[in-house]
MIDOPA-577427 format. One line per field, with one value per atom (N, C-alpha, C): residue number from 1; x, z, y. Coordinates in steps of 0.05 Angstrom, whole numbers. Last residue first. Layout:
<pts>
num: (NUM;...);
px: (X;...);
pz: (Z;...);
py: (Y;...);
</pts>
This chain:
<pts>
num: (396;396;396;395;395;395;394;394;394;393;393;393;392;392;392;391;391;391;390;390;390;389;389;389;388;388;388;387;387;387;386;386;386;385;385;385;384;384;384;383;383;383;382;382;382;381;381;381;380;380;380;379;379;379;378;378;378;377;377;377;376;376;376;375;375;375;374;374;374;373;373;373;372;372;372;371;371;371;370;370;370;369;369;369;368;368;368;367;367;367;366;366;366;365;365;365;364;364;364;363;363;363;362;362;362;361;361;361;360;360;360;359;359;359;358;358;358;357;357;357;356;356;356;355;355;355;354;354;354;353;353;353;352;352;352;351;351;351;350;350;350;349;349;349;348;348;348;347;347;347;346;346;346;345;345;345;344;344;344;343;343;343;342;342;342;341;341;341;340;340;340;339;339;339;338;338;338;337;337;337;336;336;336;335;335;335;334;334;334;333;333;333;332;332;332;331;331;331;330;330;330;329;329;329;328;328;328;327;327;327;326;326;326;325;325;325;324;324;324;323;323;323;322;322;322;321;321;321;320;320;320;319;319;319;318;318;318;317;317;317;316;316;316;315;315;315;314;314;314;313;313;313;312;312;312;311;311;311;310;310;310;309;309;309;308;308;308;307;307;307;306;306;306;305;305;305;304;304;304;303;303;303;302;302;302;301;301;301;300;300;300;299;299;299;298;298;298;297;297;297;296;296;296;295;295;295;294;294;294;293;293;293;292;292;292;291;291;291;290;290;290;289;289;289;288;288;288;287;287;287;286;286;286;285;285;285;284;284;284;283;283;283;282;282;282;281;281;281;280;280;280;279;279;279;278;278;278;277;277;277;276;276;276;275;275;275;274;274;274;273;273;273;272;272;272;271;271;271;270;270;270;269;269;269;268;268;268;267;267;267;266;266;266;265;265;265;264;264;264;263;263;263;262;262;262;261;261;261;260;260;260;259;259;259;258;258;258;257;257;257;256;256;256;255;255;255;254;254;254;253;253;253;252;252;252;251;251;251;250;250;250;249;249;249;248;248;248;247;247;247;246;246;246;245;245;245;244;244;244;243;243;243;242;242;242;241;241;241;240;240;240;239;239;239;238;238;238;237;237;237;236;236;236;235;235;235;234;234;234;233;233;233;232;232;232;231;231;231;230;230;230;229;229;229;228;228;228;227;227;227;226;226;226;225;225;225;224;224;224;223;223;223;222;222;222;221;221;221;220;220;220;219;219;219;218;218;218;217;217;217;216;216;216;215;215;215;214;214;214;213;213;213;212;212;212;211;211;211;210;210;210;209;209;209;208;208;208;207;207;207;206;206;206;205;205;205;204;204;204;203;203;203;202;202;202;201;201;201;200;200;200;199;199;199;198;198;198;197;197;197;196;196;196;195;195;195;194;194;194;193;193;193;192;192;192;191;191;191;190;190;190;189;189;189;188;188;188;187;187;187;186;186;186;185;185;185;184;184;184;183;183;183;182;182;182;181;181;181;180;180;180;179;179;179;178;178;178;177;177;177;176;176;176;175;175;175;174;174;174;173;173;173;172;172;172;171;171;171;170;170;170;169;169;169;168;168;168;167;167;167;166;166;166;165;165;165;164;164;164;163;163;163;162;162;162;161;161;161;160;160;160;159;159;159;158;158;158;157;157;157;156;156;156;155;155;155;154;154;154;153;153;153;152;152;152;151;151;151;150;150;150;149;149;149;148;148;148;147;147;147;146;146;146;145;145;145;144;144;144;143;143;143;142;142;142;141;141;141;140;140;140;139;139;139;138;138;138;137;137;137;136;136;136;135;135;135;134;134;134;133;133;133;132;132;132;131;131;131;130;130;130;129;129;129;128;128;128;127;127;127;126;126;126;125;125;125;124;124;124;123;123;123;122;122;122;121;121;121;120;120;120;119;119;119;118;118;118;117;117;117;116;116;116;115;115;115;114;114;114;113;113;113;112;112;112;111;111;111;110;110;110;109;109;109;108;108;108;107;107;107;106;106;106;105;105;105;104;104;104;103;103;103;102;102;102;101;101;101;100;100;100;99;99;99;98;98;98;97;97;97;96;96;96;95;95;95;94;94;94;93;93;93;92;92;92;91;91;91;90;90;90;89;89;89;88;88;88;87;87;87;86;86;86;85;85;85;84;84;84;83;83;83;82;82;82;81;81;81;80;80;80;79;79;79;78;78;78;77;77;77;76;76;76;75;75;75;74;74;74;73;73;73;72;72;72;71;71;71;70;70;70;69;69;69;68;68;68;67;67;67;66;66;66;65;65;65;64;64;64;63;63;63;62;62;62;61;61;61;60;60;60;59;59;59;58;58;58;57;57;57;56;56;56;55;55;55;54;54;54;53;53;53;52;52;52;51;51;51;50;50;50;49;49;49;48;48;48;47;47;47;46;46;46;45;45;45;44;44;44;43;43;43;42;42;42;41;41;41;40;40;40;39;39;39;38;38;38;37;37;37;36;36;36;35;35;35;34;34;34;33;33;33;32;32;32;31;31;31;30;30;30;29;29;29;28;28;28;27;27;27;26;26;26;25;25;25;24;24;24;23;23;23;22;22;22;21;21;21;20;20;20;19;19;19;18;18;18;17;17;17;16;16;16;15;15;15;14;14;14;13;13;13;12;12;12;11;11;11;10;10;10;9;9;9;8;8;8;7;7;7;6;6;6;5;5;5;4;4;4;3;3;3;2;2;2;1;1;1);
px: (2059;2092;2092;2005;2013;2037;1967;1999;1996;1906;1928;1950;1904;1888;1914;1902;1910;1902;1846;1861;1872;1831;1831;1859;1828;1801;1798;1853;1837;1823;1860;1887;1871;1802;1827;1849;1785;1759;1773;1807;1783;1765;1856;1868;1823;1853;1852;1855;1828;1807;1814;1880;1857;1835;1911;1921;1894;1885;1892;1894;1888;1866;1865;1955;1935;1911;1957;1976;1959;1934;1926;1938;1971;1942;1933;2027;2026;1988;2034;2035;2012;2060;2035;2014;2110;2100;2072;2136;2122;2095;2156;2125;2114;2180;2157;2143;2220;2207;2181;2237;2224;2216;2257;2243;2227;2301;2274;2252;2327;2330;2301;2348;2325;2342;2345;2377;2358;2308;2317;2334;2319;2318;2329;2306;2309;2301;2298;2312;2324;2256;2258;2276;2267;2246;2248;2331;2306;2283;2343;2348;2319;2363;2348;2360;2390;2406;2383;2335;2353;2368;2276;2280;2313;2265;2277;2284;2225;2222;2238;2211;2206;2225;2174;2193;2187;2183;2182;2192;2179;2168;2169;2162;2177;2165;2176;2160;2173;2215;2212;2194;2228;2205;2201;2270;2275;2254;2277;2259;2268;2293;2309;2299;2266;2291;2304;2217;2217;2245;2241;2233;2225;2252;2276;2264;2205;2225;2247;2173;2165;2188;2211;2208;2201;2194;2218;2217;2138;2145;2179;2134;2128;2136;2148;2175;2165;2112;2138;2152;2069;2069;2088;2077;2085;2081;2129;2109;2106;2190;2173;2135;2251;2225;2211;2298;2285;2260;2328;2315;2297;2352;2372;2351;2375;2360;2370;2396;2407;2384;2373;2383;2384;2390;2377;2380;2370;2372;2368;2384;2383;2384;2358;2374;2359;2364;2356;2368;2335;2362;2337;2303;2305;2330;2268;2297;2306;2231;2222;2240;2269;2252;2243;2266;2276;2258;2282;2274;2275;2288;2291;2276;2293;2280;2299;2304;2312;2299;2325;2300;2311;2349;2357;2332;2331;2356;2360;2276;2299;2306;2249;2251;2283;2224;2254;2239;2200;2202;2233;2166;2197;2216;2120;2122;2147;2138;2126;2127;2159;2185;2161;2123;2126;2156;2088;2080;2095;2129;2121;2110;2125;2146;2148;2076;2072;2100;2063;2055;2062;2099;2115;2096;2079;2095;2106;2029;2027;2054;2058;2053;2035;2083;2095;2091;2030;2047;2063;2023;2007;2014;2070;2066;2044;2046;2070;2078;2011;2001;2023;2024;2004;2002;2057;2068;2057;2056;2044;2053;2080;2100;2080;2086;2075;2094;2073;2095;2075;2030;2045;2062;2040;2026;2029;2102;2079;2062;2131;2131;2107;2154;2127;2134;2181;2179;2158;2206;2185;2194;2251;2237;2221;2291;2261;2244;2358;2332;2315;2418;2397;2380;2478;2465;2437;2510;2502;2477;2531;2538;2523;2511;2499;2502;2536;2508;2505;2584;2582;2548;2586;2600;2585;2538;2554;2559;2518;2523;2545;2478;2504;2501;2405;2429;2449;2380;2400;2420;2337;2346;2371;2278;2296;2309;2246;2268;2283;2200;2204;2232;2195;2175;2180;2227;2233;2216;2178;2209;2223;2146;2145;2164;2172;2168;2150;2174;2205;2189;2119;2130;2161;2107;2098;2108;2134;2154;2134;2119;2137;2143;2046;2064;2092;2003;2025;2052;1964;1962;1986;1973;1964;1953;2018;2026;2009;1985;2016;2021;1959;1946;1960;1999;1977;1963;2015;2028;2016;1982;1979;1997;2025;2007;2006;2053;2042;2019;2086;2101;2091;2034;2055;2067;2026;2004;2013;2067;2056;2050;2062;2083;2086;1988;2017;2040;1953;1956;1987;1928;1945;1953;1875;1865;1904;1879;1880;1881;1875;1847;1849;1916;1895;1872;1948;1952;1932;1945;1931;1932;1955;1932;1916;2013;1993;1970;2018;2014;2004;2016;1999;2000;2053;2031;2002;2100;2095;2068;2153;2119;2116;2210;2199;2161;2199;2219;2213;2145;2160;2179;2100;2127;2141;2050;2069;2095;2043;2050;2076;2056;2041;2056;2086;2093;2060;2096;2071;2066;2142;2112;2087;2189;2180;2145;2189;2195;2184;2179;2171;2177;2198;2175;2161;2262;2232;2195;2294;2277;2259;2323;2309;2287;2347;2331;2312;2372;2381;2344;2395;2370;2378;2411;2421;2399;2429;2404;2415;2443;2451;2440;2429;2420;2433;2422;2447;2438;2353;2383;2394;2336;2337;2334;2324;2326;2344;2294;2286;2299;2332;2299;2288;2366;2374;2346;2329;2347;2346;2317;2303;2310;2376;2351;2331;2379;2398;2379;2345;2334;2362;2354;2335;2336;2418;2413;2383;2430;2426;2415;2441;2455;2451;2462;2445;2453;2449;2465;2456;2445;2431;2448;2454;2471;2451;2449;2436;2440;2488;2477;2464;2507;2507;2483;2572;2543;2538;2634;2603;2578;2668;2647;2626;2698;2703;2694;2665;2683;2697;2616;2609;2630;2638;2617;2618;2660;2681;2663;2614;2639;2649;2598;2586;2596;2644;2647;2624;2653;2674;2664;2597;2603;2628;2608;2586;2588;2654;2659;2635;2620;2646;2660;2587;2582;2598;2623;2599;2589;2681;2654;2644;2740;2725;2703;2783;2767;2745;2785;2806;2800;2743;2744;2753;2717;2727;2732;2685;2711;2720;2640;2633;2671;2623;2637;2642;2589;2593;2614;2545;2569;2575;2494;2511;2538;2479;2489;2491;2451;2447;2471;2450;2452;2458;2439;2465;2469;2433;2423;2452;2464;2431;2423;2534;2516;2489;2553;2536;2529;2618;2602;2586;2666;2647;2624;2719;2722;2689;2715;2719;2707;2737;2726;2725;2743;2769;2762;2684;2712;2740;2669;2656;2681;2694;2702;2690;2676;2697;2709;2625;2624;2651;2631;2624;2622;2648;2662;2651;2606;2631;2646;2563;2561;2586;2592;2587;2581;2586;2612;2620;2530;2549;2572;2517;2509;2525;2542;2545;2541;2510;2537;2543;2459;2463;2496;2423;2457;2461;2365;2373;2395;2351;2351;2371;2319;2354;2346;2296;2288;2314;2273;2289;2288;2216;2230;2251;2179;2207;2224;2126;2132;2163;2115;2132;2137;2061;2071;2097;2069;2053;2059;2112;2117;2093;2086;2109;2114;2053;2035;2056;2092;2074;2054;2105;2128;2106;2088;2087;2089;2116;2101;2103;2129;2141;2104;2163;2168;2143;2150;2151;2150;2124;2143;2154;2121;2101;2106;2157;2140;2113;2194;2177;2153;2215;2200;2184;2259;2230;2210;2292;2290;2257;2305;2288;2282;2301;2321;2305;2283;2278;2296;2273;2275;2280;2244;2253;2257;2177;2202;2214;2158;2157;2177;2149;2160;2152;2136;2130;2146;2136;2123;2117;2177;2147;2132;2216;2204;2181;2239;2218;2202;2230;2233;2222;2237;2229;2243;2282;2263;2255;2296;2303;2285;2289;2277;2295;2296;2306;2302;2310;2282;2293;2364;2341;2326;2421;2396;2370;2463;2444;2429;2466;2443;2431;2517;2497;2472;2551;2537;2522;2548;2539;2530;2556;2573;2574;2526;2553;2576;2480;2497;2518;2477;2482;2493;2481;2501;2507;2429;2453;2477;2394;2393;2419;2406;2420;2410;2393;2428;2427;2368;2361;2389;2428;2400;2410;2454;2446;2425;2453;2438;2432;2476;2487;2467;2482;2456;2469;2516;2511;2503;2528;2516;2511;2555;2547;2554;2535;2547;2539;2555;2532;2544;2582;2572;2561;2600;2620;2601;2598;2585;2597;2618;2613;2619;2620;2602;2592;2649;2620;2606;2705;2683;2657;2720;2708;2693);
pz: (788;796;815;786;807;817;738;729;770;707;734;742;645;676;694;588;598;629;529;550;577;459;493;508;420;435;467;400;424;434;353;371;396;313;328;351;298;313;319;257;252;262;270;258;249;337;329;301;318;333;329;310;283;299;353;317;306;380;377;364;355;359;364;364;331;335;404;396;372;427;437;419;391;390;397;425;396;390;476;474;447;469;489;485;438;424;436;476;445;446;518;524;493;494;501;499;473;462;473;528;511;485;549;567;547;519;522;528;471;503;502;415;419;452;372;380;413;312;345;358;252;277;310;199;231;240;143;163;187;130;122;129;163;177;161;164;148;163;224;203;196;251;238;220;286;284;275;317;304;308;317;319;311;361;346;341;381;388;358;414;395;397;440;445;419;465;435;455;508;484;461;574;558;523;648;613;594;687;679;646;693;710;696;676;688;710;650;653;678;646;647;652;661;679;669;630;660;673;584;591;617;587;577;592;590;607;609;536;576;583;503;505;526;519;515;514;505;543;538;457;472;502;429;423;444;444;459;451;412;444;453;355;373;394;345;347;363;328;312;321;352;358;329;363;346;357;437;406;394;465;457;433;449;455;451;478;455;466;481;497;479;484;473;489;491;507;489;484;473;486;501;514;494;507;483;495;517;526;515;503;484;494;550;540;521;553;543;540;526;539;539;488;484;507;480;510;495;446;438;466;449;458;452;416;427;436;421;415;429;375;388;391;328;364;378;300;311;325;228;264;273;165;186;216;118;124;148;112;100;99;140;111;94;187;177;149;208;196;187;204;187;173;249;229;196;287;281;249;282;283;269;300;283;269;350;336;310;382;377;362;387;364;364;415;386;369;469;451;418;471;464;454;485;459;458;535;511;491;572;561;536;569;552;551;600;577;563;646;633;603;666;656;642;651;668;652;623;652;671;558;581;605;516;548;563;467;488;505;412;411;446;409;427;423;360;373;387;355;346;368;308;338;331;286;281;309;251;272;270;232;228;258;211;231;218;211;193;220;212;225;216;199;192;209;216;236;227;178;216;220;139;132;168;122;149;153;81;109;139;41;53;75;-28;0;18;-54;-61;-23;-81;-55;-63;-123;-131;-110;-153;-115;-121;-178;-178;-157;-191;-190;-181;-186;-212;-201;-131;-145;-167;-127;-119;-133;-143;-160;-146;-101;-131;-145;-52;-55;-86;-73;-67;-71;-66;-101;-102;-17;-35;-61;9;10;-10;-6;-25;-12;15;11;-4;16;32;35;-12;3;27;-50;-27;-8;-71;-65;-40;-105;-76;-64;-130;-109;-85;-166;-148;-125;-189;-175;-162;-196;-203;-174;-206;-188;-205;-222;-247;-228;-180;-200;-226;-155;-141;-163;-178;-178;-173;-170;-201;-197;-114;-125;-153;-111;-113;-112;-91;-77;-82;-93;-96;-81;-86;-115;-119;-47;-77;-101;-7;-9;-39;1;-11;-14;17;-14;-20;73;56;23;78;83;67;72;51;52;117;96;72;155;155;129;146;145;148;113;120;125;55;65;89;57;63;61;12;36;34;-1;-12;19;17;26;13;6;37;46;-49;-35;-13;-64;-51;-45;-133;-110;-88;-179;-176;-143;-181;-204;-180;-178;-157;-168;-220;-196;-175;-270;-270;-242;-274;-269;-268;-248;-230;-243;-279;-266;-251;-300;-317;-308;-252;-254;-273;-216;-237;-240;-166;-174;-192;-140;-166;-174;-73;-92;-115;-35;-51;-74;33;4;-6;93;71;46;96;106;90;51;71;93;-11;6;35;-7;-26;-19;20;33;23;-18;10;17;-56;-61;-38;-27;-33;-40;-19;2;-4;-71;-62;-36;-93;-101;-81;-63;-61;-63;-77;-51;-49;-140;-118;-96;-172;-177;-167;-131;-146;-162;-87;-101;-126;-21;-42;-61;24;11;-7;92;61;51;130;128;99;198;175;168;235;233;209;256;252;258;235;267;268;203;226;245;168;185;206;167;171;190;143;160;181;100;119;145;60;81;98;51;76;81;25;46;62;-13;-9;22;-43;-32;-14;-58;-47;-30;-96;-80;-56;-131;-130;-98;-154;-138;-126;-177;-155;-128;-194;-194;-170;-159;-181;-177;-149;-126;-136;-185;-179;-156;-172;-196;-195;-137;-124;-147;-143;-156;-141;-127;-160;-163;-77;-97;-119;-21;-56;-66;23;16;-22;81;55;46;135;114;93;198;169;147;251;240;206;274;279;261;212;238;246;168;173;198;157;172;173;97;96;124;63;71;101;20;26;29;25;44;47;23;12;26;57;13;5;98;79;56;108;104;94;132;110;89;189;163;130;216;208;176;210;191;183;246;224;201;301;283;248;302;297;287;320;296;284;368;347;321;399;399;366;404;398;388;421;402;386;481;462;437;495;486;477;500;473;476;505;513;497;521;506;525;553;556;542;521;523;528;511;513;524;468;485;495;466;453;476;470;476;465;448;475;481;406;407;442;419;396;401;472;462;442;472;483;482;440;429;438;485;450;444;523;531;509;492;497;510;437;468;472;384;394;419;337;364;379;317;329;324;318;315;318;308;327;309;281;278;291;279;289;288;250;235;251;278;257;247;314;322;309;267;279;291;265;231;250;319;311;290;337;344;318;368;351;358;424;398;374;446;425;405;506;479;461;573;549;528;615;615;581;644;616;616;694;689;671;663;692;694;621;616;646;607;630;626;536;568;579;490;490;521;430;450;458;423;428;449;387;408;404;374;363;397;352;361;356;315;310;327;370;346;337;430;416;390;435;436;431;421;395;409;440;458;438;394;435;444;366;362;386;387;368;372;396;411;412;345;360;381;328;314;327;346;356;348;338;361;368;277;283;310;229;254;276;190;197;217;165;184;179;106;119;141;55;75;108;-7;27;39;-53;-33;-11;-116;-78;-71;-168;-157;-124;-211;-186;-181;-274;-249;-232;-315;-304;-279;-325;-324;-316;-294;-311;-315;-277;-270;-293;-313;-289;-266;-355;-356;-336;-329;-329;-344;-333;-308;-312);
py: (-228;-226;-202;-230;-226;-224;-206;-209;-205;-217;-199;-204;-239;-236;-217;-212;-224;-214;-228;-208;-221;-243;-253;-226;-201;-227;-229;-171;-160;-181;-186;-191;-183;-207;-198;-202;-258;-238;-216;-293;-272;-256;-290;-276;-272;-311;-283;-278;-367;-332;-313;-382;-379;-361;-378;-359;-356;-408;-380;-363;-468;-446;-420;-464;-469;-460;-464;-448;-442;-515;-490;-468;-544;-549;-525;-545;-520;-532;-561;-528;-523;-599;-608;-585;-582;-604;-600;-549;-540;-565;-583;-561;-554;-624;-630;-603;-584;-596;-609;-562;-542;-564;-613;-595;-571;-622;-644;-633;-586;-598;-609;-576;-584;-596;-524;-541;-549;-533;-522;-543;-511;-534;-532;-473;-476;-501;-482;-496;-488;-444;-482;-481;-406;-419;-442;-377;-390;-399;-331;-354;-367;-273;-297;-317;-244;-262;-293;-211;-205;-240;-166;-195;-199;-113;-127;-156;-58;-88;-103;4;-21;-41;59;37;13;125;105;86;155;170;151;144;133;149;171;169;158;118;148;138;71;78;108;39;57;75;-18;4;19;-70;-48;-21;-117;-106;-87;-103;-102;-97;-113;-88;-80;-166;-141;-116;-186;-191;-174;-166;-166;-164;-196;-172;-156;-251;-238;-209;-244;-262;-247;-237;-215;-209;-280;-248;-233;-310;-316;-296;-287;-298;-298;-289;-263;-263;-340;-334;-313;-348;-337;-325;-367;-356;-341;-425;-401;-396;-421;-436;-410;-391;-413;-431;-323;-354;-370;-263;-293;-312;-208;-230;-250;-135;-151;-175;-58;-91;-116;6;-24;-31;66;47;18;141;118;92;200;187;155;236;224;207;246;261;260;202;236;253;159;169;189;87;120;136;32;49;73;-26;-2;16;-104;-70;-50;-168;-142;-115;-230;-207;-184;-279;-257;-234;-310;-322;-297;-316;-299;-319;-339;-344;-316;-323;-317;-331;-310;-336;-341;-265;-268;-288;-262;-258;-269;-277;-295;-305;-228;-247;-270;-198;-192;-218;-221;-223;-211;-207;-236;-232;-156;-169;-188;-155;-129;-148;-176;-180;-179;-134;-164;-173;-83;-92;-116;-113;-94;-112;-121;-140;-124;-65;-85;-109;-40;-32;-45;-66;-67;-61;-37;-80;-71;6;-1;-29;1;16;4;-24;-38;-25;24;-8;-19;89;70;46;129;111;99;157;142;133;208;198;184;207;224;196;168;197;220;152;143;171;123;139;149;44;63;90;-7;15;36;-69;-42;-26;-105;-101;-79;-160;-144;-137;-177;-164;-160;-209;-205;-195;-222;-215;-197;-285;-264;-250;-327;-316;-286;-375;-370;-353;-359;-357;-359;-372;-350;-348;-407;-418;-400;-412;-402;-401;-442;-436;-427;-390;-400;-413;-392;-384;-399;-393;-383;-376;-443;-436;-426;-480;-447;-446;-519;-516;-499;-499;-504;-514;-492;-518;-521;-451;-473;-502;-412;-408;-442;-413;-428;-420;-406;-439;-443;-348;-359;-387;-336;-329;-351;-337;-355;-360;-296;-326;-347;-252;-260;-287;-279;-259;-269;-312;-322;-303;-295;-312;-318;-249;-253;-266;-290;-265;-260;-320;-334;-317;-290;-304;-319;-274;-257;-273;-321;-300;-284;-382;-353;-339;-441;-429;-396;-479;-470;-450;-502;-481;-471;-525;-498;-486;-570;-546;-516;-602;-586;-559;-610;-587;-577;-604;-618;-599;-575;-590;-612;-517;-527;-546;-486;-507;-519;-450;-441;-460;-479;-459;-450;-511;-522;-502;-470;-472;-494;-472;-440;-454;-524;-523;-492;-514;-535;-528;-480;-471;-496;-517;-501;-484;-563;-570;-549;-528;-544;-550;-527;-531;-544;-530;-502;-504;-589;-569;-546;-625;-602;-585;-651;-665;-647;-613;-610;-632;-630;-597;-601;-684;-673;-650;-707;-708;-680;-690;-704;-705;-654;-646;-662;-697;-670;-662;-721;-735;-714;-693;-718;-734;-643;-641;-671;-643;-634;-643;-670;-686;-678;-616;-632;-656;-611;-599;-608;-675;-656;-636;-705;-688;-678;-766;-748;-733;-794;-786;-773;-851;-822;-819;-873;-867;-847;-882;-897;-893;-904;-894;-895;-860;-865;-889;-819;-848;-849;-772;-791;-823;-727;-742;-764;-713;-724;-735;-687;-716;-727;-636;-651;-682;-619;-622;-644;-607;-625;-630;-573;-596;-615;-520;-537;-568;-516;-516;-540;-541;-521;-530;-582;-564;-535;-645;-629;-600;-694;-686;-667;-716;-711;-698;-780;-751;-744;-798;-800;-771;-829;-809;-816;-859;-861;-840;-871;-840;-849;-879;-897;-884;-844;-836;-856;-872;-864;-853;-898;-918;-903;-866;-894;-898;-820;-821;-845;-843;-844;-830;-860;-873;-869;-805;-828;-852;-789;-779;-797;-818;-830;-815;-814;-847;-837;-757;-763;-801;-773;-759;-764;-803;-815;-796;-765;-787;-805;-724;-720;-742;-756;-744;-739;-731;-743;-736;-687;-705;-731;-655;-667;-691;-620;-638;-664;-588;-610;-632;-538;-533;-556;-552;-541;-544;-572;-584;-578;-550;-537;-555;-576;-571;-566;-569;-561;-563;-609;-584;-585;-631;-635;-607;-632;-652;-655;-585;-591;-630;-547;-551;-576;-518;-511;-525;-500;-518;-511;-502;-488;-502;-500;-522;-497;-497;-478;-505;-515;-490;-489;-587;-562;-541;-638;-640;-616;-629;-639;-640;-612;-593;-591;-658;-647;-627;-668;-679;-668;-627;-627;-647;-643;-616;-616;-690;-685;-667;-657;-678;-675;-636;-616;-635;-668;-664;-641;-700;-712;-703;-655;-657;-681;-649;-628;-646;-703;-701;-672;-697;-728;-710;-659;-650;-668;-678;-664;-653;-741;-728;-706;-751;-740;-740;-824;-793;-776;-869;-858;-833;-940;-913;-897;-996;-983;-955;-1027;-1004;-994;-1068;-1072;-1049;-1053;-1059;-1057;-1006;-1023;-1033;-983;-994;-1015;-973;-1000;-1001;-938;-966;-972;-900;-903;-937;-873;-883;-903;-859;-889;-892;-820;-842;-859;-785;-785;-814;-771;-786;-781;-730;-717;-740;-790;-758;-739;-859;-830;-812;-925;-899;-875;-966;-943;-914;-1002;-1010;-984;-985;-999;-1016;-945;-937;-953;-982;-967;-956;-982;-1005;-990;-933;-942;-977;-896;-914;-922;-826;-868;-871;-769;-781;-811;-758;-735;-743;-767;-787;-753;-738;-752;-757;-760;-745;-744;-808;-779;-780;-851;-855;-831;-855;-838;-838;-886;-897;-883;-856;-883;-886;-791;-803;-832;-785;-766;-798;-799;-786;-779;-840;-809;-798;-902;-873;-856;-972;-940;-916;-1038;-1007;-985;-1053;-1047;-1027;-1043;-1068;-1069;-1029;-1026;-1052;-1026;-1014;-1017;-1040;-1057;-1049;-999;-1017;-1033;-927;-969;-979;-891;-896;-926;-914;-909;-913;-902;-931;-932;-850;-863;-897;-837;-824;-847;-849;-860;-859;-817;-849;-864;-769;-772;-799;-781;-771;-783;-809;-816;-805;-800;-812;-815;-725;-749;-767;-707;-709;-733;-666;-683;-684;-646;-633;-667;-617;-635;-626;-588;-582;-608;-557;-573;-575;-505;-511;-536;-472;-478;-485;-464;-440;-449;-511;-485;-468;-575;-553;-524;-635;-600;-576;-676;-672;-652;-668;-675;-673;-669;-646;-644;-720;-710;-684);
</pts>
């Protein structure tokens, strides 16, 4: 057995629902399975779009984030299921639970998918022997079926898990990056997504070859250190251990600025707020973070000093929405008296390759209808500036 764990390294399993809350619901009403089925809006209004579908619905062409009357021509007979997400809470605690009888250090990254370390689960047999025994018991006791990856870090186990699907278990060894990963496109790489492919096609990178033989200066100022992190990964490289508390850690980036004089007109200090929620954004971009948490800093001409922060309920990264948060704080707390500093905290981040928003229907659709407009914006302002567009007369 210990041919199969290594004395200095680690062995990781990325455990990865299929199709989770179409599966869930299988699960609930087997008369569901074997069809084609969408999570998704309102059937009677042919309002929403498809959070996720059943590999039955996939093969008709159905897909996330499809708008549900594209979805029912494709598939005329597609079933349709208004999201249950405490169904789906209660379904994936189960699951972690079970993850846990194999060992203390299991990593959740969303509510469908995790991490788990096996480096010290000898006694438990191989990798793969262990990896079969737990989407079994996936299977026979929450009837949830999943696709395991298996590896000797965080990345490439991610990566496995994606290679078959459903019901697949993958063996990534590092030795196989440059002949299975190498050839592979940029943007099916974890932590790419379709806007940054697009910066790495400006630099002549289009595979994941291309990535881990890329120039450092140019990932650098292209994309800053998270370019240098997805080519240490493209070779293989991923030295996070995983870790149980990794949610609860409390990570920030934030700025504040001391106001050349005292202000206490509103409009002046909404403006310096969207500044620094820009200033924010742009810096958790660099670092590859979303927040759950935004926060204000009040200091006033006394220097009497007041925190506000508020929990979200989905990740934030763009400096539009840190700023609608920030507004909001600052309106109900303001005091009305001069203010001598104020700034602006992102806090209780997490990765941006794997944030998954713990997804209500209502804020997925709006993203989803939302992010086109979201994408011309960005691109005016990052070449005419942040001053382009100005906001109309606030009648609240």
């Amino acid at each position: 057995m210990q041919q199969f764990y290594p004395k200095k390294g680690r062995v990781i399993l990325h455990v990865d629902m299929n199709s989770f809350f179409a599966s869930v619901e299988m699960a609930y009403d087997p008369t569901l399975k074997g069809k084609p089925l969408a999570i998704a809006g309102d059937e009677r209004q042919r309002k929403g779009i498809v959070v996720t579908c059943s590999y039955e619905a996939r093969k008709f062409g159905v897909k996330t984030p499809m708008p549900l009357w594209e979805a029912k021509k494709l598939c005329p007979n597609l079933l349709v299921k208004r999201p249950n997400f405490e169904r789906y809470r209660q379904a994936s605690q189960a699951m972690f639970e079970l993850l846990r009888t194999f060992s203390d250090l299991v990593e959740p990254v969303s509510i469908d998918e995790g991490y788990i370390d096996i480096s010290a689960c000898q006694e438990l047999g191989s990798p793969l022997e262990i990896a079969n025994r737990i989407q079994q018991l996936l299977l026979n006791q929450l009837d949830l079926p999943c696709s395991i990856g298996i590896a000797p870090n965080k990345f490439l186990a991610k990566m496995a898990s994606d290679m078959k699907k459903p019901l697949g278990i993958t063996v990534l060894r590092k030795r196989d990056v440059p002949h299975i990963l190498w050839p592979l496109p940029v943007v099916e790489m974890h932590g790419v997504g379709e806007k940054t492919a697009i910066k790495m096609a400006d630099l002549q990178i289009k595979t994941i070859g291309d990535l881990a033989k890329a120039n450092d200066m140019q990932l650098r100022a292209t994309l800053g250190i998270r370019g240098l992190k997805l080519k240490e990964r493209a070779n293989g490289e991923d030295i996070r251990a995983v870790d149980p508390d990794a949610a609860a850690e409390n990570k920030s980036v934030g700025n504040s600025v001391t106001l050349p004089q005292d202000l206490a007109i509103q409009a002046e200090l909404l403006a310096v707020l969207e500044k620094l929620a820009k200033s924010v954004s742009d810096r958790m971009k660099k670092k590859g973070y979303l927040t759950m948490n935004v926060a204000i800093t009040i200091r006033y001409k006394d220097r009497k000093t007041i925190t506000r922060g508020r929990k979200l309920r989905n990740p934030l990264i763009r400096s539009d929405e840190i700023f609608l948060e920030a507004k909001s704080l600052f309106i109900e707390n303001w005091n009305g008296d001069p203010v001598r500093l104020l700034g602006i905290t992102g806090l209780d981040l997490v990765d941006e390759d794997q944030a998954n928003e713990q997804l209500n229907l209502f804020t997925f659709e709006k993203a989803a209808k939302l992010e086109p407009l979201h994408q011309v914006v960005d691109q005016l302002r990052d070449k005419y500036g942040h001053a382009i567009f100005k906001k109309g007369k606030d009648f609240d």
